[in-house]
N, C-alpha and C positions, 0 to 999 in steps of 0.2 A: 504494500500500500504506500502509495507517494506520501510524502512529509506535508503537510498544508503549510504554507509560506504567512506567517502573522505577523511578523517584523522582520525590518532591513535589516541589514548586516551589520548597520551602526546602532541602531535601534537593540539590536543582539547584545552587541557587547558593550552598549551603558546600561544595558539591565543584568549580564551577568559581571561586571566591574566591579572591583569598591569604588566609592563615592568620591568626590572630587569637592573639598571642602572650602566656605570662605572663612577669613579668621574668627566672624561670629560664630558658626557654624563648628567650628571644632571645639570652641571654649564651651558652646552647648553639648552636645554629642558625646564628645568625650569627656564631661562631669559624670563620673561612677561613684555610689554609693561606697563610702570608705568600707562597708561591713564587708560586701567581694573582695575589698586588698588582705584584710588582718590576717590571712595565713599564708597572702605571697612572700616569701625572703626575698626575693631578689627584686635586684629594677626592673631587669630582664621580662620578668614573669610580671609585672604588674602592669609595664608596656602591652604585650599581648594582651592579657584579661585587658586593659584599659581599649584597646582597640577593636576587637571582638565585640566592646559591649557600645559603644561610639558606633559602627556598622550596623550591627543588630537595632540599634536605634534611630537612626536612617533610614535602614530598607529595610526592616525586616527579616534582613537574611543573614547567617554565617559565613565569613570568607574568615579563609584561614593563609591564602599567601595574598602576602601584604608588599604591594609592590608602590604605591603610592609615599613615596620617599619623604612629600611634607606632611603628610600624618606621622609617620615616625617621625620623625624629627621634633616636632610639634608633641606630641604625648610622651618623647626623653625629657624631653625642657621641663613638663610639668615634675617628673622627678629628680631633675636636674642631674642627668647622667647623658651621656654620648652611646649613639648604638646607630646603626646605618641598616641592621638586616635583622629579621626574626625568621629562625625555622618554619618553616610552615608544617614540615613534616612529622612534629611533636604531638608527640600524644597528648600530651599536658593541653594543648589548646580544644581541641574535642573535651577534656575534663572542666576546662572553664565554659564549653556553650552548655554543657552540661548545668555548673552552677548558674550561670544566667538562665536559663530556662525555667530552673525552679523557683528562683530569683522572681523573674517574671511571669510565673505561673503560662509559662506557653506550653501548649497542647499538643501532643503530639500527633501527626500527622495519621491519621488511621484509617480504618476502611469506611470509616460514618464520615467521618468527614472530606473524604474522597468522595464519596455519595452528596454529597453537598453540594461540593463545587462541579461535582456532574452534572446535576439536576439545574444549578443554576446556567451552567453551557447550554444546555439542552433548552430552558425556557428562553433564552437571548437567539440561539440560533432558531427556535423558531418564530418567533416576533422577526427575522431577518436582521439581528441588530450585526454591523460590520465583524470581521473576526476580531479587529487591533482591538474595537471596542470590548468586544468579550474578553480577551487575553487581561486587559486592564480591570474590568469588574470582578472577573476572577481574581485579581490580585491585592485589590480591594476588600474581597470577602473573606481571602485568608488572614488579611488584617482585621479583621473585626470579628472573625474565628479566632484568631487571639494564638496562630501556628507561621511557624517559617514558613514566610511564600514561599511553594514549592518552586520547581528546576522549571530552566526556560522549556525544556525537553517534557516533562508531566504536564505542564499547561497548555502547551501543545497536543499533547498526546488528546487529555481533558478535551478539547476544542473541537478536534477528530473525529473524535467518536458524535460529540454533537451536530458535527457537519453531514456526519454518514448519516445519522438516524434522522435529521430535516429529510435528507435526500429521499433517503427512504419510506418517508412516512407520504411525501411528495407523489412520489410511482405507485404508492398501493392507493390513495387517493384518485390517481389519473386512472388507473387499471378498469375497466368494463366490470 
């Protein structure tokens, strides 16, 4: 089955990006609740949890490599240490979305609430609402589901199934 095309190529990747910050905008974001530092030791680890939850509070979503060089820089400062790179590849960073999550009481993404944002696919495709428009109300609803906006890839996927089953409800309609 062909992939349904719902956003550009640029469009793709400012949605799967970290964010691109102004200096109000990181003094906001990345203010973290002191209670997530008290058991980091290091700078190190306080930078990560500090940017993880700056992210997480922007979009919604987890990124774990961190290539936006003025957010680091910008969240050393606040601990006033030097550091140019964080691992992405640490487990320890999965263990802080983990405390953010509880933190934040986010919901974990599951098969009801995959039914959710199906059903709401399914009611926009058949009112005929555009797909870009759907991909965005869907993302929308996972915000107000209170769960990590799922992958550009699942809201797609999501989108699909809603495009086949218009189509289809279309033909059995027209059929004699």
């Amino acid at each position: 089955m062909p992939v349904v095309s719902i956003l550009s190529k640029a469009e793709q990747e400012k949605f799967m990006s970290e964010p691109t910050f102004t200096l109000q905008e990181k003094e906001y974001y990345f203010t973290i609740p002191k209670r997530l530092l008290e058991d980091l030791s290091s700078s190190k680890n306080r930078i990560s949890m500090t940017l993880i939850w700056g992210y997480y509070r922007a979009t919604n979503k987890f990124y774990f490599d961190f290539s936006q060089q003025s957010n680091i820089e910008f969240v050393a400062n606040l601990y006033d240490c030097k550091i140019n790179h964080i691992d992405s590849s640490s487990t320890t960073l999965y263990r802080y979305k983990m405390l953010i999550k509880e933190y934040l009481n986010i919901n974990d993404y599951t098969d009801d609430i995959k039914s959710t944002l199906q059903k709401e696919a399914n009611n926009l495709a058949n009112n005929f609402v555009h797909r870009k428009k759907i991909f965005y109300a869907l993302v929308s609803l996972s915000k107000k589901l209170n769960i990590e906006i799922p992958s550009y890839t699942e809201l797609v996927r999501i989108i699909q199934v809603a495009l086949n089953t218009q189509k289809k409800d279309i033909l059995n309609k027209l059929e004699p």
